[in-house]
Structures are given as structure tokens and as C-alpha cells.
Residue, then its C-alpha position, 0 to 999 in steps of 0.5 A: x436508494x440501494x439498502x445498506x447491507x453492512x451497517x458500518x456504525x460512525x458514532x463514537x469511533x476511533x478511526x485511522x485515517x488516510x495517510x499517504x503510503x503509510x495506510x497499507x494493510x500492515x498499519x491497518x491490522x496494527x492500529x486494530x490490534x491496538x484498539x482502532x474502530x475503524x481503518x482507512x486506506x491511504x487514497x486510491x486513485x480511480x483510475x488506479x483500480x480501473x486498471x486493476x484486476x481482483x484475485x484471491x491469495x490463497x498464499x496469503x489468505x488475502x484479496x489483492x487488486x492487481x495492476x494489470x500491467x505489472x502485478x503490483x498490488x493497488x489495494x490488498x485486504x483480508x477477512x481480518x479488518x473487513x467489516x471495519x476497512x475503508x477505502x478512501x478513493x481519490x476521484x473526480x468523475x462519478x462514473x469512474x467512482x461508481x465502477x470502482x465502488x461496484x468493483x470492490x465494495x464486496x471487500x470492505x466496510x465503506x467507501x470514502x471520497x477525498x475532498x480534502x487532499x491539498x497536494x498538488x497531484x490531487x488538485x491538478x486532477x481535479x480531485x481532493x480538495x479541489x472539489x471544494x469549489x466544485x460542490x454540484x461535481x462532489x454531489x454528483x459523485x456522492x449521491x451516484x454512490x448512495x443511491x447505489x453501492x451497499x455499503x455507507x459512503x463519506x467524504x473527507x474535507x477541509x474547512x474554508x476560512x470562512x465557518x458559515x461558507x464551509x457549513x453551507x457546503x457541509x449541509x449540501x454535502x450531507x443532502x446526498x445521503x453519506x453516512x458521515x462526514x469528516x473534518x480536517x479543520x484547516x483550509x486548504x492552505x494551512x499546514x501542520x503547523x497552524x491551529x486546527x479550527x476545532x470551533x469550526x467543526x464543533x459549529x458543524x457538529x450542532x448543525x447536521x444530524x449524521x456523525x461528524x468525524x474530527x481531524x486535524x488534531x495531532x498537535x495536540x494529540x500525544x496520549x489516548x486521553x488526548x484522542x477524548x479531549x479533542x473530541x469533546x473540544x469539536x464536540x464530535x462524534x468521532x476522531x480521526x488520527x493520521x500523524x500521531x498514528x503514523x509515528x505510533x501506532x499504538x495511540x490507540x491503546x486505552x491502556x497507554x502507549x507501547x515503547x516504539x521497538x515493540x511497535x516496530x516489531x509488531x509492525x514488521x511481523x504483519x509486513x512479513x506475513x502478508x508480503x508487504x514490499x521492501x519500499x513501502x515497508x522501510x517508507x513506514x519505519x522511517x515515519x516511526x523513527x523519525x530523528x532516530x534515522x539519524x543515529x547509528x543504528x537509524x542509519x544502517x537501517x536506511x542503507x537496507x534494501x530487502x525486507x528481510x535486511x530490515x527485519x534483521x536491525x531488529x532480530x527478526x531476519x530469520x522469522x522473515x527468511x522462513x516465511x519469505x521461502x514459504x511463500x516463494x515454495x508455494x508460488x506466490x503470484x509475484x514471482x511466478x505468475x506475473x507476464x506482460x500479456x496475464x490479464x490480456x487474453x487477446x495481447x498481441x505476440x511479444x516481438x522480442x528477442x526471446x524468440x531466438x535459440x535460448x537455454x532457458x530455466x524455470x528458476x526465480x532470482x529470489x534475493x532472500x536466498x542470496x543474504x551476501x553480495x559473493x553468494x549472487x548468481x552474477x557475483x559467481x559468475x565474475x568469480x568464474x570468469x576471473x578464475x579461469x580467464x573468461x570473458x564475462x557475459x553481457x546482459x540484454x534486458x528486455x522491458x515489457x509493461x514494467x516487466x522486465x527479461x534478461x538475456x545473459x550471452x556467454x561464449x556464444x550461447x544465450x541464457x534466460x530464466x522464463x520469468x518477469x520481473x519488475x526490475x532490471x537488476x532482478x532480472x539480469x539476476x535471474x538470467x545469471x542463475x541459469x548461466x550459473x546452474x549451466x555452469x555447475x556453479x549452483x545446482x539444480x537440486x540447491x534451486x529446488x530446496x530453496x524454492x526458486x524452482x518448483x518441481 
């Protein structure tokens, strides 16, 4: 068996566990800030890695996995939480596990294997909790990662009805080597709503010799001392914490919960500085806001787009402006670097309709530049036209790989900007802002300042 280089320590630990876009790296760094051991990942698909490339951000001081296809980020961490971050990887095939395990097992704490996930995305797979029927399959991967990755390996499950059924396969599970192992103390059918079976995993926790993480128990979780009675009701090593954490992050806190603005400003500052996207950002807040969506404030929230849009409901627009142009001047890899065929030296020539006679600029559609609708390079342009009588231009988008290239044709000549982007309203964007700088409309030395153009 491969020797464990880093010694992740399971007894009596407080760990953030896997939720479903809500484990991205800025809850990671928020739930550590408050007093988290350790910190899961949400599920990471094999497959998703697989496809994926490994890069140093040195905008960010990050390493990202990038998907090969379009640069969007599969798993982004840093040197802050990499002694204490786990990935938690969504498998079925102990081959595809040991190929991601060996490809990032440089870059975190420990790996984790899904086995509980009752979603039927997971279980379609044959993964999560799917592989509660499959014990042979679920030792297979498990003992194919002990037997040869560095760093410590679990795996998360769900308890079947039965409580001697779940501590045979708990004690199967347990022979391939694993760390520890958590408990999610409801069956695979049983939702929120129904009691958690703490008797089941303190039965388990007498019964196997690693640390047994407890799970399931945010009904009855609302403060930190909360987080201690569980743990003594399963009579466990450890806690694991998803939904009280997702609501407030600062469960953690020995020293008592924080008011939720400061957490959402704390939350936001870390999804500033390490770019998170929009999505996944709003995504967050919504699961901390909850009911209060629907006040007026919540509401104008939920009509925001751009990160910094969100930033700006709670005063915090212009620490995100400054940063968002930092990065950009700085050539962060998502607007400049990113092209179909990047991760494929060998790719084919691209058959597109840029081959033809384009007046084409080096200029990024940076939407933080552009804080008002009149400001857009295509709101310009219909302002132009409309003054002087012109048609307006038509836009021919071009989708390669989930990147996508904009054509703008106006009094016969064609304007493109040369780089991709992930979405086609970006991209129509950025091929109005060279319209527009031929135009006179915006200045070349105006692109330059704010960075869409790097001299």
C-alpha cells in the first residue's frame, strides 16, 4: 500500500460537507475563516476531470482545473485550504477514479467517493448512492485508491432501513483501507424532513475502529453547541454540516453566529477575489437569503446578472469593479486565453467564416466596464444609426466547443474581435466594440485604460 505522505487527521473534526454548487472555493475559505477542520468540495464528476486540464493562476495565486473544451473552471483551489480541502468525487469505475485521484491528488487534503447521493442524475450513473447495491464495485474503487494514491481516501453513504444491513457493508467498506468514513443517517429515500437515524451510526461508531463522520443532522442544528450534542447523540468522532452551513456559514464559529449581511459580505469579498462566476455566486446568496428573496431588496437581487450588479445590493460594487479591471489588465485566462482548439495541439483548422476579409481587434467585451445599458458598445451603435439614418448591423455568431465568435456586417465591411467567449450575447458585444471603435464611438486609448486591450 502506497504510504500516506499528508496525514489528514479525521478525529474529532468539524467538516463542511459536499453540497451541490454551493462548495466552491469561496464557501470553502469562509467556512475555514469561521472555524471549519476541514472542507468538502460539491461532487466532482470523473468524467468532468478527465476532460479537464491543470493550470497555475498566477492572476489569482490559484490552481484551476479547466475544461478543455471552453476554460470553464471544474475545481479551482489555493494554498490557503490545501491541507484541509477534499474533494469529493462522483464515480463508478475505479479506473476513471484512479486517473483523477493520480491527477490531482498534488492539490488537496483527501479524496472522497460519493456513495450516497440519491439524485437521479448520480444514480442513472451508477454512481452515489447507487453503489450501495453494488458493494463488490464500491471496494473495488475504494481499495484501487488506497492501495495507490498519497493522500487518505473516504466515502460518504447513506444508511439502508435495515441497521445490521448498513453495518455489514459498512464493515466491507472499512476492509479496503479508507481513512474514515461518513454517515448520512437517512436511506436513500428519506428526505430533510424525516428524522435522521443518529442510533444507526452511534451502532456503527461502536462497531468499526476508523473515525465515523456523522451527517444528516441540520434539523436539529441551529447554533455550535448544537454541532457538539449531535455528535455525542451518534457518538462520533466527527460532524459533518451541509444545510445549516449553506444557510450560515458561520455555524462554525465557537463564538456564536454572525448576523447574515456580514456573512454575505464576507462571502462576497472571497467570490471577488478569486472570480468566482456570477451564477454560482447569486446561486450561494440565494440559499443564505432564503424567504428574504422575496422582499424588496431580495428581489432586486435576484434581477442581477453581473457579479458586480450583486455586489453593488450590498456596497461592495466598487471594491468589485477595481478588482474585476485588475484582473482583466493582468490577462486573466478567461477572457484572453481561452480558443477552441487551446488544449489541442493537434486540432483540425477551424472552417469558419473568419477566414473571409475582417477588420479585426484584439479588444475584450468586459461587461464591468459597461455599468449602464446606453454605455454597451451594441446600445452605441443603435444610437449611431438612429442619428444618422443608418441601417443597423447584423450580427452572424459562430459556436465552436461552447465558444462562441461574433461577426458584426455594417455598410458592407465585417468587424470581429479576435477573442471567444462563452456566450453569444458577449460575443455579439465584443464584435459591436470594434464596430464601434472603427466608428470613432469609443477610443482605442479608452480600451486600453480599462484594460479590454492589452498593449
Amino acid at each position: 500500500m502506497t504510504k500516506i505522505t499528508n496525514k489528514l487527521n479525521y478525529d474529532n473534526k468539524i467538516i463542511l460537507a459536499p453540497m451541490v454548487r454551493v462548495g466552491t472555493l469561496p464557501m470553502r475559505l469562509l467556512a475555514l475563516d469561521y472555524g471549519a477542520d476541514i472542507v468538502c468540495t460539491e461532487e466532482l464528476i470523473d468524467w468532468k476531470f478527465l476532460k479537464s486540464i491543470r493550470r497555475e493562476n498566477d492572476v489569482l495565486g490559484t490552481v484551476d482545473y479547466l475544461d478543455k473544451s471552453d476554460g470553464s473552471v471544474v475545481f479551482r483551489t489555493c494554498q490557503k485550504e490545501k491541507d484541509r480541502v477534499v474533494v469529493q468525487l462522483g464515480t463508478c469505475d475505479p479506473e476513471r477514479a484512479l486517473k483523477v485521484a493520480k491527477m490531482i491528488e498534488g492539490d488537496v487534503a483527501g479524496i472522497d467517493i460519493n456513495m450516497g447521493c440519491p439524485k437521479e442524475f448520480s444514480l442513472k450513473g451508477g454512481m452515489g448512492a447507487a453503489l450501495l447495491r453494488q458493494p463488490e464495485k464500491a471496494k473495488s474503487i475504494l481499495s484501487t485508491l488506497t492501495k495507490n494514491i498519497k493522500v487518505p481516501i473516504t466515502c460518504k453513504i447513506r444508511v439502508f432501513e435495515d441497521e445490521e444491513e448498513t453495518l455489514s457493508l459498512v464493515k466491507e467498506l472499512v476492509s479496503t483501507g479508507i481513512a474514515a468514513i461518513a454517515i448520512h443517517g437517512r436511506t436513500k429515500a428519506e428526505r430533510p424532513q424525516h428524522p435522521n437515524r443518529n442510533g444507526t451510526i452511534r451502532k456503527i461508531a461502536e462497531n468499526i475502529c476508523i473515525p465515523v463522520i456523522a451527517n444528516g443532522g441540520s434539523r436539529e442544528i441551529e447554533k455550535y453547541g448544537d454541532i457538539i450534542k449531535f455528535r455525542k447523540a451518534c457518538g462520533c468522532s466527527s460532524v459533518m454540516i451541509a444545510r445549516t452551513a449553506e444557510g450560515n456559514c458561520s455555524i462554525f464559529r465557537k463564538q456564536g453566529l454572525l448576523d447574515l449581511e456580514s456573512v454575505i459580505v464576507n462571502y462576497l469579498k472571497y467570490a471577488i477575489d478569486y472570480d468566482n462566476s456570477p451564477s454560482n455566486t447569486k446561486y450561494c446568496i440565494q440559499n443564505m437569503l432564503k424567504e428574504l428573496q422575496e422582499t424588496p431588496r431580495g428581489k432586486k437581487f435576484l434581477e442581477c446578472q453581473t457579479l458586480e450588479q450583486i455586489c453593488a445590493i450590498w456596497d461592495m460594487a466598487e471594491y468589485c469593479r477595481k478588482k474585476q479591471l485588475k484582473f482583466h489588465s493582468q490577462g486573466i485566462l478567461s477572457r484572453r486565453e481561452v480558443t477552441p482548439d487551446m488544449f489541442s495541439p493537434k486540432a483540425k483548422k477551424i472552417k469558419t467564416e473568419l477566414d473571409e476579409d475582417i477588420i479585426e481587434m484584439k479588444c475584450a467585451f468586459i461587461r464591468v466596464n459597461y455599468p449602464e445599458d446606453p454605455d454597451l458598445p451594441k446600445s452605441k451603435i443603435i444610437a449611431y444609426c438612429g442619428k444618422y439614418k443608418q441601417d443597423l448591423p447584423t450580427y452572424k455568431t459562430i459556436n465552436q466547443d461552447k465558444l462562441f465568435r461574433a461577426i458584426a456586417t455594417f455598410q458592407g465591411k465585417k468587424y470581429s474581435s479576435s477573442y471567444w467567449e462563452k456566450n453569444k450575447r458577449f460575443a455579439e458585444q465584443g464584435a459591436a466594440l470594434v464596430l464601434a471603435c472603427s466608428l470613432g464611438l469609443i477610443s482605442k486609448d479608452d480600451l486600453i485604460k480599462d484594460g479590454s486591450i492589452l498593449e
